[in-house]
C-alpha positions in Angstrom: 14.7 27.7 -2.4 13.4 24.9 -0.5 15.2 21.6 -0.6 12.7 19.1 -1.2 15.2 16.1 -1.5 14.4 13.2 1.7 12.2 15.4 3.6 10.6 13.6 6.4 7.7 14.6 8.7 9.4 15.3 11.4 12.3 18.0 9.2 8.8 19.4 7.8 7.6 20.2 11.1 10.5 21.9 13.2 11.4 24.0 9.8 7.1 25.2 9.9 7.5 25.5 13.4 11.0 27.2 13.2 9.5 29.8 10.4 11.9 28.9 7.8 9.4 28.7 5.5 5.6 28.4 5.6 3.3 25.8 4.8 2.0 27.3 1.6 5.8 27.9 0.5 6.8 24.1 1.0 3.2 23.0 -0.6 3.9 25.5 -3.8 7.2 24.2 -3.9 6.3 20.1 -4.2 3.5 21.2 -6.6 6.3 23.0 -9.2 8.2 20.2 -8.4 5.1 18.2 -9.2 4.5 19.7 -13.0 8.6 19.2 -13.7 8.8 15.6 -12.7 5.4 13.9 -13.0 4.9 14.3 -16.4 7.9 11.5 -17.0 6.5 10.0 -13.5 3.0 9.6 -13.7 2.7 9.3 -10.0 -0.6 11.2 -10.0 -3.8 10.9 -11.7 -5.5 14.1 -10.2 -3.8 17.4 -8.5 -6.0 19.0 -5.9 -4.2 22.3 -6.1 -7.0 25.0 -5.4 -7.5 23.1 -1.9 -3.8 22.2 -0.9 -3.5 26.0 -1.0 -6.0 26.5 1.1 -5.4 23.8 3.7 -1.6 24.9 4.0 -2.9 28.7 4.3 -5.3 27.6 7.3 -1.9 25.8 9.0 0.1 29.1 8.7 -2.6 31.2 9.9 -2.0 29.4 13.0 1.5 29.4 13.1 1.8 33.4 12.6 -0.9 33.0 15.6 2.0 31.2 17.7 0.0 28.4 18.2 1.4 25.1 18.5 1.0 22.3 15.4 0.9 18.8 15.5 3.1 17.0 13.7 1.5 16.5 10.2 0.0 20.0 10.3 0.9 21.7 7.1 3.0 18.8 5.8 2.1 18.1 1.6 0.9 14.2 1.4 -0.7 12.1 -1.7 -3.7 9.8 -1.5 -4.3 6.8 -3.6 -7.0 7.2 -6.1 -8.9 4.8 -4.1 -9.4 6.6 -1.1 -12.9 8.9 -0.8 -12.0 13.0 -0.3 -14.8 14.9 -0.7 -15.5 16.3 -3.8 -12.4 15.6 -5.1 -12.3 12.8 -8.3 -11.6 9.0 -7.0 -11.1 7.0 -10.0 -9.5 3.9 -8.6 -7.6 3.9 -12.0 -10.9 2.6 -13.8 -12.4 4.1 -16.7 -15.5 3.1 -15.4 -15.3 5.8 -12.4 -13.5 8.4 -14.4 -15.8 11.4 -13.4 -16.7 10.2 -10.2 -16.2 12.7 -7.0 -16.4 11.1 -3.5 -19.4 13.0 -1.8 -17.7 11.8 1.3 -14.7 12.0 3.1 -12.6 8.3 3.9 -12.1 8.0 8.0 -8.6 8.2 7.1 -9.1 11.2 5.5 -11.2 12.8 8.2 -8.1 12.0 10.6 -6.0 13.6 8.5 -8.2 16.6 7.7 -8.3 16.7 12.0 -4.5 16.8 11.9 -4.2 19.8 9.3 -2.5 17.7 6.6 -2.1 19.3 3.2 -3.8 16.7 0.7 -1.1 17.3 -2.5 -3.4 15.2 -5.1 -4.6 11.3 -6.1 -2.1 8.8 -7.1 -2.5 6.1 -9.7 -2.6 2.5 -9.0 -3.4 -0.9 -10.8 -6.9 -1.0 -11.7 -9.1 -1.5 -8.5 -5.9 -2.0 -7.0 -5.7 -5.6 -8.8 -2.1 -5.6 -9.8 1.3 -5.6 -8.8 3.4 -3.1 -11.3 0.5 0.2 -11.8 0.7 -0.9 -15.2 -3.1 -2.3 -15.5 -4.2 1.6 -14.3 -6.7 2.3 -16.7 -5.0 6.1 -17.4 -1.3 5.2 -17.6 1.4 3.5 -16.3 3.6 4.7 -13.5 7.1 4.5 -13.9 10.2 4.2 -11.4 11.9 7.4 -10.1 15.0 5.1 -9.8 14.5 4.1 -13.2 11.8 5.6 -15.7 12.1 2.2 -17.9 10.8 0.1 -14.8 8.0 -0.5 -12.7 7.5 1.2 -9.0 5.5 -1.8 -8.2 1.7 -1.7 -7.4 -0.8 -1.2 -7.4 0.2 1.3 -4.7 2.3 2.6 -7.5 1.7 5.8 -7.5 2.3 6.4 -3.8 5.7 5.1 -3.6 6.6 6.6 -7.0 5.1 10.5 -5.0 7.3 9.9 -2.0 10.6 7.9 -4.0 10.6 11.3 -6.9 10.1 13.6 -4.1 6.8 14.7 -4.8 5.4 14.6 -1.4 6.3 13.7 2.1 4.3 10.6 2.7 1.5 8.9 1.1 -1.3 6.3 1.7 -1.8 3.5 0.0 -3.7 0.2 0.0 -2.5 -3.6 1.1 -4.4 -6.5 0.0 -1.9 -8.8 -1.0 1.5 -6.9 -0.8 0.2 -3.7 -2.6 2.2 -1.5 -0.2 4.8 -3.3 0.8 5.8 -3.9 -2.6 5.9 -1.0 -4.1 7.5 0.3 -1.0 10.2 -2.3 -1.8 10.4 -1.4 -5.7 10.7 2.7 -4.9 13.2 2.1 -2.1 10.8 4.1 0.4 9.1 2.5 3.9 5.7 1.2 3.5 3.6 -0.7 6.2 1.0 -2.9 5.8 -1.0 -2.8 9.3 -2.6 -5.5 11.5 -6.4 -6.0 10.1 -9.0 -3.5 11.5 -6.8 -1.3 13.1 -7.7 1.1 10.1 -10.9 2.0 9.4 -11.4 1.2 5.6 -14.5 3.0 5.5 -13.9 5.2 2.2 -11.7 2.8 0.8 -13.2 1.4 -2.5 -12.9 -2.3 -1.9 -11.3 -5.3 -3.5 -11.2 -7.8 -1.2 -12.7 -7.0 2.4 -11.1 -9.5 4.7 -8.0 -8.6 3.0 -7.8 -4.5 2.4 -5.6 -2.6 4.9 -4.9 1.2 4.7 -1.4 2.1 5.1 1.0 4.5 5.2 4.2 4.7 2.6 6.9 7.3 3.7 10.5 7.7 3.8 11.3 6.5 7.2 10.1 3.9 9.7 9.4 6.9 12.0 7.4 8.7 9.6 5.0 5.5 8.9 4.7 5.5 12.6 3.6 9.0 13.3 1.2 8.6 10.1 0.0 5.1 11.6 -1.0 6.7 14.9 -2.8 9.2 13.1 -4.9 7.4 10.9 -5.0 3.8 13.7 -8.3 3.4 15.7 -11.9 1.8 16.3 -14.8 3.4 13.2 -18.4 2.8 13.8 -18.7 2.7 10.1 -16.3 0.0 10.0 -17.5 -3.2 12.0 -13.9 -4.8 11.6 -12.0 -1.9 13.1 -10.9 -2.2 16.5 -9.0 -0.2 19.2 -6.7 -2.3 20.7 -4.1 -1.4 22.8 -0.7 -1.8 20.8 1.7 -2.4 24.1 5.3 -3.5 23.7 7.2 -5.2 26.4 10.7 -4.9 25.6 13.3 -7.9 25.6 17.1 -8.6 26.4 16.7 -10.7 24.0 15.3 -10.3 20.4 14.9 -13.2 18.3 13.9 -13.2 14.8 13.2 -16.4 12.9 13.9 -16.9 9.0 11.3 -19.2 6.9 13.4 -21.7 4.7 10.1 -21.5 3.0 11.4 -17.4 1.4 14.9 -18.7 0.5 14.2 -20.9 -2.1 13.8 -21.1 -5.8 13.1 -18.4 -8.1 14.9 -15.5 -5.4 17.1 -12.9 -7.0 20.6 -13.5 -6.2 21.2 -9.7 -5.2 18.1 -9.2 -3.5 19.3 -12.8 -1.4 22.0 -11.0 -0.5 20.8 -8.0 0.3 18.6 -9.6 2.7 21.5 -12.0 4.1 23.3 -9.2 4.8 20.8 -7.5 7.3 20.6 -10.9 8.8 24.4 -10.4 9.4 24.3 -7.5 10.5 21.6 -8.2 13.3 23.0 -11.2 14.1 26.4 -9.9 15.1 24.3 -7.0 17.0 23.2 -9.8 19.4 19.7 -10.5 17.9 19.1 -14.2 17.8 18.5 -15.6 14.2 16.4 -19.1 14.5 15.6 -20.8 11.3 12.0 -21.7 10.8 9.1 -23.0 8.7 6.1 -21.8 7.5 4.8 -25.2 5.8 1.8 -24.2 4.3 3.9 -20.7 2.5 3.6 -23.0 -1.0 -0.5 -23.0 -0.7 -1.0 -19.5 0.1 -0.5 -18.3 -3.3 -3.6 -20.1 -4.8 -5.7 -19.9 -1.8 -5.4 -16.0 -1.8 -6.1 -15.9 -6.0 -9.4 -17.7 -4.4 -10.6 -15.5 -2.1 -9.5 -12.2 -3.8 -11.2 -12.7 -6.7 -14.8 -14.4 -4.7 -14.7 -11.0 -2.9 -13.9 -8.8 -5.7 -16.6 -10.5 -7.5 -19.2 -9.6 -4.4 -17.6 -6.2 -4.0 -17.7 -4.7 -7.7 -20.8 -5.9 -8.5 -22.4 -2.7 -7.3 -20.9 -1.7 -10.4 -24.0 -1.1 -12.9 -23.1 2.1 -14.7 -26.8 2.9 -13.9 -26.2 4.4 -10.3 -22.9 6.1 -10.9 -19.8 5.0 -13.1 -20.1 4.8 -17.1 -22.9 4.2 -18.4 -24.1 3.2 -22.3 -26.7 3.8 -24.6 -30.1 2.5 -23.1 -31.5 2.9 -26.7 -28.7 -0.3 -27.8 -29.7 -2.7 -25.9 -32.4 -5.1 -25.3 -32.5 -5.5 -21.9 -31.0 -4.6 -18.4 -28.9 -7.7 -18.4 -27.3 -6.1 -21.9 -26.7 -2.8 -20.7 -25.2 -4.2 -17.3 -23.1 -6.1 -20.1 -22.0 -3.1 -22.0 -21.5 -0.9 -19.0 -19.1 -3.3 -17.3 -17.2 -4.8 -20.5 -16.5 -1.0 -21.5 -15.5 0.3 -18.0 -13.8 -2.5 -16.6 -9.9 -3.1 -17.8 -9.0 -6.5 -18.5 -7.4 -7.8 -15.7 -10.3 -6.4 -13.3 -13.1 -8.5 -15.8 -10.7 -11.7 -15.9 -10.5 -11.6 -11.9 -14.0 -11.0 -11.4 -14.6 -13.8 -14.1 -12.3 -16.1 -12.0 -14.2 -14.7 -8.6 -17.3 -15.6 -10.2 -16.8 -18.5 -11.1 -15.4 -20.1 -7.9 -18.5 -19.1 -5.6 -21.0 -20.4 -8.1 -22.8 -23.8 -7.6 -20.8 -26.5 -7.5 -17.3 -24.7 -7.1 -18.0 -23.2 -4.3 -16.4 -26.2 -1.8 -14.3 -27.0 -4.1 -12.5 -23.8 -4.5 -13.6 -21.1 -2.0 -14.5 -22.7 0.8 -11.6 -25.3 0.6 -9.5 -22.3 0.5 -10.8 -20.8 3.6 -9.1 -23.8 5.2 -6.1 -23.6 3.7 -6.5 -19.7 4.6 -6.5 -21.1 8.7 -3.9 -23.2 8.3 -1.5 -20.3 6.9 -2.1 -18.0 10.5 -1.9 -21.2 12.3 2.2 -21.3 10.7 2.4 -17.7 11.8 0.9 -18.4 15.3 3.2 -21.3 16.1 6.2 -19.9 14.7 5.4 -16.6 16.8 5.6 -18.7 20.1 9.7 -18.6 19.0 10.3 -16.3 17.7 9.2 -12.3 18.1 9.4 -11.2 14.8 9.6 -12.8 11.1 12.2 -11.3 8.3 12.7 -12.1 4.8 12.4 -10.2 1.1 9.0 -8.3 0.7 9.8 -9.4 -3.4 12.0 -12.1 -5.1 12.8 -10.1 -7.4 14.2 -6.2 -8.2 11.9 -3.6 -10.2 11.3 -4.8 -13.7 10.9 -3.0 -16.8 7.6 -2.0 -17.9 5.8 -4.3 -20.5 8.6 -7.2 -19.2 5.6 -9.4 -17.6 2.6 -8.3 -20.2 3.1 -11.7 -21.4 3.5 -14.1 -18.1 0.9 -13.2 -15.7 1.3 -15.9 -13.9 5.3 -15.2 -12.9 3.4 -11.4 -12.1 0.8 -13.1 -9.9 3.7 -15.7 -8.1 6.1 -12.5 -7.5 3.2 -12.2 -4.8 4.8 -15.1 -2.8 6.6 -13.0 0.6 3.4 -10.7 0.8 -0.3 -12.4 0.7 0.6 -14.7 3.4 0.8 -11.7 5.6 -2.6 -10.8 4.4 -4.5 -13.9 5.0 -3.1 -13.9 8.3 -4.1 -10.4 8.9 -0.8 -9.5 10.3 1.1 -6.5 10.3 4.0 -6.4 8.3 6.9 -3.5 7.0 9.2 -3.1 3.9 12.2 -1.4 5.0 14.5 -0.4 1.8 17.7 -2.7 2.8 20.5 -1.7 -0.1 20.0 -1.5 -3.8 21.3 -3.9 -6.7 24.7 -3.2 -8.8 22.5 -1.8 -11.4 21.1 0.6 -8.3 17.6 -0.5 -8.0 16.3 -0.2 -4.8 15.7 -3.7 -2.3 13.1 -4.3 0.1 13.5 -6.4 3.1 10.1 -7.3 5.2 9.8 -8.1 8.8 6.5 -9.4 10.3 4.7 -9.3 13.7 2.5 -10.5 15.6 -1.0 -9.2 15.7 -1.2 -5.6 17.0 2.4 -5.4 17.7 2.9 -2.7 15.3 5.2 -1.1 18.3 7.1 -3.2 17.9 7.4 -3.3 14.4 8.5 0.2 14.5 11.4 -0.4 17.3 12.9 -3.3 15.2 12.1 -1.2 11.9 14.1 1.4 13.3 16.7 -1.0 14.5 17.5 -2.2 11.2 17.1 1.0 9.4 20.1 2.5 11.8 22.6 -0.4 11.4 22.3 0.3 7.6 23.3 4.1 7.4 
């Protein structure tokens, strides 16, 4: 009997590569483990059984060959139901792509495929990945493994819920505005949100483009690492990806400044301390803790609800119901303009229509500079904060959420506390930073905390040093 509980990559590997059990044994194992938990879970909207079989039998073919593996060969992973796998069903949680199957494979997923990972199933998500709690999925919600009555966050929901319940090893999700990290931070599990176009988000089904980053959600900084380098890299498919070099020079001295700006009203008391005490910890460990500011923290908010919505507007208009997606009645209608109506007011879920409603409306004549375009300034002076406070400081820490996981229908009627929640992450976003959620302790009511420590630019190295830092002063 295989002990699925807090498996990490690296355990997976040396017990495949030791023959203490095979890959097919481990993959049947977190798919029984899959049909006994998930159906109070609801981390996954499709299983891809037939093919995780036969992917994990390929990986032990080789092993009885004594070849050597790499490190993700033959290790069980979920996918967010955004990401393209050929043939398989990628719904992004919409009703309107419910019978969809990608007829191509994501870069991401053609890495992974080149590293011999075992592809488990699709995980749900908020709607189009617009949402923070995978409660707007237009399916089901997800619910907590810490905590069925709550929320795992979102809209990367159902990828923190796989790896939190122990229904896979590690997972990708998405990260627009905080849709990793935050979940990550909800389920008590690592997720990392990386530096703009060092992923290739060809496959991804977009929301906002200058925002979107693919990343990994796992249960240890090390294990977002080795999935990072796997999945990292320049895509001629993607003209925003990019193949820089991610060098780290290390210091004596580390210092790591703390924005009064993520300390201030409306910040649970328990995740305050949760964070305060890392700070502690660090500090007495000889890292130097400098107090900063990030003045223009209070606009970011509104100015990424701007330029979200203006490119998910752009984005999902491709969204007919005539090419693929649902489609009505061409007999009911009167004209093309009708039946784009129909299509989209019956597929779309409500918060995706209100958003692309609020997109809409901001890039259309007259709005336009005096919404989106005023926000694109507002959008430069956020990365300038980061780039001044960066010439200080080498790293940024704070909570990835102000507050802990809350139950599910809590915020169905105060969507604007569900949209200011959003406060630690979208920043990070707009900057095009990388940026980490490290689980950091868990309430009295044992809810997991999330604490988030940013980078600059392409210093995801060392992100994982100081991630790994902070996770080893906390066992």
């Amino acid at each position: 009997m295989i002990n699925l509980q807090n498996l990490t990559i690296k355990e997976v590997h040396e017990h495949l590569k030791n023959k203490d059990f095979s890959s097919s044994e481990i993959t049947k194992a977190y798919l029984e483990n899959i049909k006994i938990k998930d159906p109070d879970i609801k981390a996954y909207i499709s299983i891809t059984e037939e093919s995780a079989l036969l992917q994990a039998s390929k990986v032990d073919e080789k092993i009885a060959s004594n070849a050597s593996i790499g490190l993700l060969e033959g290790v069980p992973c979920s996918i967010k139901d955004n990401i393209m796998i050929k043939g398989e069903r990628c719904t992004a949680a919409s009703k309107f792509l419910e019978n969809y199957r990608a007829i191509y494979d994501a870069t991401v997923i053609e890495k992974l495929k080149d590293c011999g990972s075992v592809f488990l199933g699709k995980t749900n998500l908020d709607e189009f990945a617009m949402g923070g709690s995978c409660e707007k999925s237009g399916f089901f919600p997800t619910r907590n493994p810490h905590d069925l009555e709550r929320v795992p966050g979102g809209s990367s929901g159902g990828s923190a819920a796989s790896v939190a319940g122990d229904l896979c090893v590690y997972s990708l999700g998405s990260d627009t505005g905080g849709s990793v990290r935050q979940p990550a931070a909800f389920c008590g599990v690592v997720g990392l949100k990386p530096t703009y176009g060092t992923v290739s988000r060809y496959g991804l089904i977009a929301f906002a483009s200058s925002l979107d980053q693919i990343g990994p959600m796992a249960r240890t900084v090390e294990d977002c690492e080795i999935v990072f380098d796997a999945i990292k890299g320049a895509d001629k498919k993607d003209s925003t990806s990019t193949d820089s070099v991610f060098s780290h020079e290390r210091k004596d001295k580390i210092r790591i400044g703390v924005p009064k700006e993520y300390f201030g009203e409306g910040l649970n008391e328990e995740v305050k301390q949760a964070i305060n005490n890392v700070i502690s910890v660090l500090g007495k460990d000889g890292v130097e803790i400098v107090d900063i500011t990030l003045p223009h923290t209070e606009y970011a908010l509104a100015c990424y609800y701007i330029i979200a919505p203006s490119e998910a507007s752009a984005n999902l208009a491709r969204f007919d119901g005539l090419r693929y997606g649902k489609q009505g009645e061409i007999g009911n209608v009167g004209s093309i303009n009708d039946l784009y109506l129909e299509n989209r007011t019956n597929g779309f879920g409500a918060e995706v229509r209100k958003r692309i409603m609020l997109g809409t409306y901001t890039l259309s004549s007259g709005y336009y500079d005096a919404y989106y375009k005023k926000a694109l300034k507002v959008r430069t002076l956020v990365r300038k904060d980061f780039e001044n406070a960066f010439k200080d400081v080498d790293f940024i820490i704070g909570p990835t959420h102000p507050s802990l996981p809350f139950k599910i229908g809590e915020m169905e009627d105060d969507p604007l506390a569900m949209y200011l929640a959003d406060i630690y992450t979208v920043s990070v976003n707009l900057a095009g930073l990388p940026g980490i959620s490290i689980p950091c302790g868990k309430s009295k009511n044992n809810l997991p905390i999330g604490i988030q420590v940013i980078a600059p630019a392409f210093q995801e190295r060392a992100l994982f040093e100081i991630g790994k830092m902070i996770e080893n002063k906390l066992r």
